[in-house]
C-alpha positions, 0 to 999 in steps of 0.5 A, spaced: 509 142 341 509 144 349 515 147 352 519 144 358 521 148 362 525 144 366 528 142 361 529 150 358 532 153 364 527 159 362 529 166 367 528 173 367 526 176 360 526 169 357 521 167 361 516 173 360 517 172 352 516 164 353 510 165 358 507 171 352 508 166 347 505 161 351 498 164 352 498 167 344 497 159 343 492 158 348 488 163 344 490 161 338 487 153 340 482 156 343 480 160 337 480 154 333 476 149 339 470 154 337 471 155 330 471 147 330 464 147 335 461 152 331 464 154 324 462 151 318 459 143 318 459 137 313 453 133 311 447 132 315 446 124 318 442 118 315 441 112 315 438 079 299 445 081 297 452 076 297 458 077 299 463 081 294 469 083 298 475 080 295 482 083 301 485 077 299 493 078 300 497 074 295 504 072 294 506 072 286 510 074 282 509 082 279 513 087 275 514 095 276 509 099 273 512 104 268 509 110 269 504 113 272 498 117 268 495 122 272 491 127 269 489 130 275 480 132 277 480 136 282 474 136 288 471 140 293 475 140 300 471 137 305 467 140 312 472 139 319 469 135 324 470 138 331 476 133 334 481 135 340 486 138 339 492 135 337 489 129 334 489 127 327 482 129 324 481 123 319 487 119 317 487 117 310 490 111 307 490 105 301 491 098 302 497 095 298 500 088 296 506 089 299 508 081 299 507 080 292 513 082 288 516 088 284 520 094 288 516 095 295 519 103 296 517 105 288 510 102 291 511 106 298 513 112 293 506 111 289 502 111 296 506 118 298 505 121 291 497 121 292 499 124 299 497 119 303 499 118 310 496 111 312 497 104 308 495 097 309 498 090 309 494 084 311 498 079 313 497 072 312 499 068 319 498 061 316 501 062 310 508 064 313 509 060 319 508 053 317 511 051 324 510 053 331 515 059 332 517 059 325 514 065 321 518 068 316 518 075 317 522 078 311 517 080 307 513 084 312 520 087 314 520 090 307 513 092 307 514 096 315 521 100 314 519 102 306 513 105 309 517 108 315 523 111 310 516 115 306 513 117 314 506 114 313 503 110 318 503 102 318 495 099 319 497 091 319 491 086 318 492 080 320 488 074 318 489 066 316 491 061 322 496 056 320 493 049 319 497 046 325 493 050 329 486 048 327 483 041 327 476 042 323 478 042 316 472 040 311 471 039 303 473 046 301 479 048 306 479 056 308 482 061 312 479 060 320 482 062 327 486 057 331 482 052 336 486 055 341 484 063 341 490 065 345 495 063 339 493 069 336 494 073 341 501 070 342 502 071 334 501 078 335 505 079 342 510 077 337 508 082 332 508 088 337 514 086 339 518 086 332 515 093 329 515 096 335 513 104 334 514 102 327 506 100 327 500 104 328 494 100 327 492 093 327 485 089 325 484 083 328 481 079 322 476 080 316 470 079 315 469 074 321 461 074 318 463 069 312 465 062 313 470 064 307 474 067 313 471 063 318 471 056 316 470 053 323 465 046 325 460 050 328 460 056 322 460 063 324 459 065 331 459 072 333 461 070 341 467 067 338 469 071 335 469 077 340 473 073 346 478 073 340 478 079 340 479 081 348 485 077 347 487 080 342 486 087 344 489 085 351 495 083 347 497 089 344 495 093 348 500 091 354 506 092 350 504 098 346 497 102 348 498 108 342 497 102 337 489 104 334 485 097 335 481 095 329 476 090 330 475 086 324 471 088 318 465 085 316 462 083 309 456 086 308 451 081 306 444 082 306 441 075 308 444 069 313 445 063 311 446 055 314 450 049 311 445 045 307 448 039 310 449 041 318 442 046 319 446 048 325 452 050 322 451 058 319 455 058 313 455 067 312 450 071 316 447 078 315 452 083 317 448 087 322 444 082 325 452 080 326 454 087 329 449 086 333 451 079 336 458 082 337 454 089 342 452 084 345 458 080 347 462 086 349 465 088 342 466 095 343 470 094 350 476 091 346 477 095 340 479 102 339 476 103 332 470 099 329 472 096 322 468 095 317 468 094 309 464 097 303 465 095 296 461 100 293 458 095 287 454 099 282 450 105 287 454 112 288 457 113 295 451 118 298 445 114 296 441 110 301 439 103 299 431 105 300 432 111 296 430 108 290 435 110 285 436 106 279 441 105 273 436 102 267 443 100 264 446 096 269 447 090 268 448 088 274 441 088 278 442 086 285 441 093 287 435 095 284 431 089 283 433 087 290 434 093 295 437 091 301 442 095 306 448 091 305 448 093 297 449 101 299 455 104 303 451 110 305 447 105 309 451 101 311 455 105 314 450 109 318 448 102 321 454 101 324 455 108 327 446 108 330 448 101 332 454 103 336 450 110 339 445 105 340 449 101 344 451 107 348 458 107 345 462 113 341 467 109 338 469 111 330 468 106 324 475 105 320 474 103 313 479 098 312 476 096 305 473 100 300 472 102 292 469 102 286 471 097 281 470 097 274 473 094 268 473 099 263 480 098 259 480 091 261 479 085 256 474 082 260 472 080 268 472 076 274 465 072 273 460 074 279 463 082 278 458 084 273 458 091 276 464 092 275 462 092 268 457 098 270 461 102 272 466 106 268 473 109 270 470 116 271 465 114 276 471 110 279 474 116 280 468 121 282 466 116 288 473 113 290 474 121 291 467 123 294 467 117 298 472 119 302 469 126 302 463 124 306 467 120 311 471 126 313 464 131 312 460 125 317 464 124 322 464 118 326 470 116 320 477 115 324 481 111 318 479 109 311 483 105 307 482 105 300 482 097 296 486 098 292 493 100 290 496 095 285 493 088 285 493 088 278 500 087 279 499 079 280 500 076 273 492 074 274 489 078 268 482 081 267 479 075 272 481 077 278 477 079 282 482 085 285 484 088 279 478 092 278 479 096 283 486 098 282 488 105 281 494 102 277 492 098 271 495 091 268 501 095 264 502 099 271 500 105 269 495 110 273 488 109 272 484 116 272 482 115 280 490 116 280 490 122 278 483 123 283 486 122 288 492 125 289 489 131 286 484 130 292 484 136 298 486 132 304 485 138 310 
């Protein structure tokens, strides 16, 4: 907190005592700038799968947990990396479905439990403005004030064009951006306008690498996909430039695919060759935060895709049998962060998805989550914890946001391909990655 003079009228004896406790600050800041740059440091840097991510916001029906369980497991506090002072070093959050029914302040009370400060809420735009101009807000009202009353910050994911704002529509309809690219920019315009100072964060789409998330005639398209962010960006920032920009995360995936019927049309492509086409277009000049997702499959958050590790029990084999980039979090991480310094950028990574699924204590699975069958409730809460330890301890992680907090909560049961990785099971009480992480140091 600075001191106004002009507004304190400061003279005689007063103005000596504030001068001297302005200069006992300055040291104080000073000491703490060199303890940053040379005191104690975090890790060392290092460097054909499918598609697994499941963000998906959903409006059902759900009930209030009944309690909440934690048996706490304490962890090692992790390395400061040197930031400027006054910043906040590395925001740690959770994504919520805050639409989906039950009490919106007990769910923002979960989340200030686990002494998290950042929550994420995606919004579907398609789903709620059926007409031109005529979006129901309600929902999202609920989720911003109830988020503000508990002092946690607001990251809104924004995905999903309304079908009036797009021609191309195919045998299997999914979300895709809106032909007109400057109508995203006006929703958010919009948005901005509303919550002003009451959000601080927005990602600009998800997994814009997926034809799932980008259902357009010509497929994927890297340049597409950034001019719309330029117009996002430019946006938000003309009515709130303390808004933290994300640009939309991307799937990883170990291959690039092509719609067997149109050779032209690229139905999912390799997450780095993307990121790579999206350097190319410029992305870095039109975000303030580089998104990305890992959904740790059945490897442990420290180990690199080409280190040979291998679980003889997994039954899920795709890492082991198929090594790639894409099935490891360690590795997919440092291969945007090189690419950024590569490209001659220092923009952070913000981790708008990640997590360990396991269905341990569920009565069955979602069909093509076999991992979630290798890993057991301890390993969840060992890697959610150890995950974001590293992303403090690497550095290069501004934001991360763990998926998630009670999308079990929906009614669907043991095959939906979110409830795994909640830390609230079907009966609405705390998994031990709960108790995990509310026991989890946050320096």
């Amino acid at each position: 907190m600075g001191i106004s003079y002009n507004n304190r009228g400061l003279s005689g004896r007063r103005l000596y005592v504030a001068v001297a406790a302005w200069l006992v600050l300055v040291l104080a800041g000073g000491f703490c700038t060199w303890y940053g740059w040379f005191g104690p440091r975090g890790e060392g840097s290092e460097e054909a799968a499918v598609p697994t991510s499941t963000s998906e916001e959903v409006v059902a029906p759900t009930s209030e947990p009944a309690a909440v369980p934690p048996t706490p497991i304490p962890t090692a506090a992790a390395a400061l990396p040197t930031v400027a002072q006054g910043e906040e070093v590395f925001g740690y959050g959770i994504a919520i479905n805050g639409t989906g029914g039950g009490d919106i302040n007990y769910w923002m009370g979960q989340v200030k439990s686990l002494d998290l400060g950042w929550v994420k809420q995606q919004v579907r735009w398609g789903y709620f403005e059926g007409n031109p101009g005529e979006m129901d807000w309600s929902g999202y009202d609920a989720v911003v004030d109830a988020a503000n009353q508990e002092g946690l910050k607001v990251m809104l994911s924004v995905v999903d064009a309304p079908h009036w704002s797009r021609t191309y529509f195919d045998d299997n309809v999914e979300v895709a951006p809106p032909d007109d690219l400057t109508l995203l920019a006006d929703f958010l315009g919009r948005m901005v306008d509303r919550y002003q100072g009451r959000i601080h964060a927005i990602e600009v789409w998800n997994e814009q690498n997926l034809d799932r998330e980008w259902d357009t005639a010509e497929g994927v398209n890297a340049d597409r996909y950034v001019e719309m962010l330029r117009l996002a960006y430019q946006a938000v920032k003309s009515r709130d430039p303390n808004i933290i920009v994300i640009s939309g995360a991307l799937s990883p995936v170990g291959a690039t695919a092509t719609d067997p019927n149109n050779p032209a049309r690229v139905v999912y492509m390799d997450d780095f060759e993307y990121f790579d086409r999206m350097i190319a277009a410029g992305f870095l000049n039109y975000c303030d935060c580089v998104g990305a997702h890992h959904n740790g499959i059945n490897m442990p958050p420290d180990v690199a895709w080409d280190e040979g590790y291998n679980d003889p029990t997994a039954q899920f084999r795709g890492p082991f049998d198929n090594p790639d980039h894409s099935w490891s979090f360690k590795s997919t991480l440092w291969g945007y962060h090189d690419r950024i310094v590569a490209a001659g950028g220092n923009k952070p990574l913000c981790i708008t998805e990640f997590g360990w699924a396991t269905a341990e204590g569920f009565d069955g699975y979602p069909p093509g989550f076999e991992f979630a069958l290798d890993n057991t409730l301890e390993e969840q809460a060992q890697w959610d914890v150890q995950a974001f330890q590293l992303m403090r301890q690497w550095g290069f992680v501004r934001l991360a946001y763990l998926w998630n907090l009670n999308y079990s909560q929906l009614g669907w049961g043991p095959e939906d391909p979110n409830a795994p990785y909640a830390l609230i099971d079907f009966k609405g009480v705390g998994r031990p990655a709960f108790g995990a992480i509310g026991a989890m140091e946050k320096p």
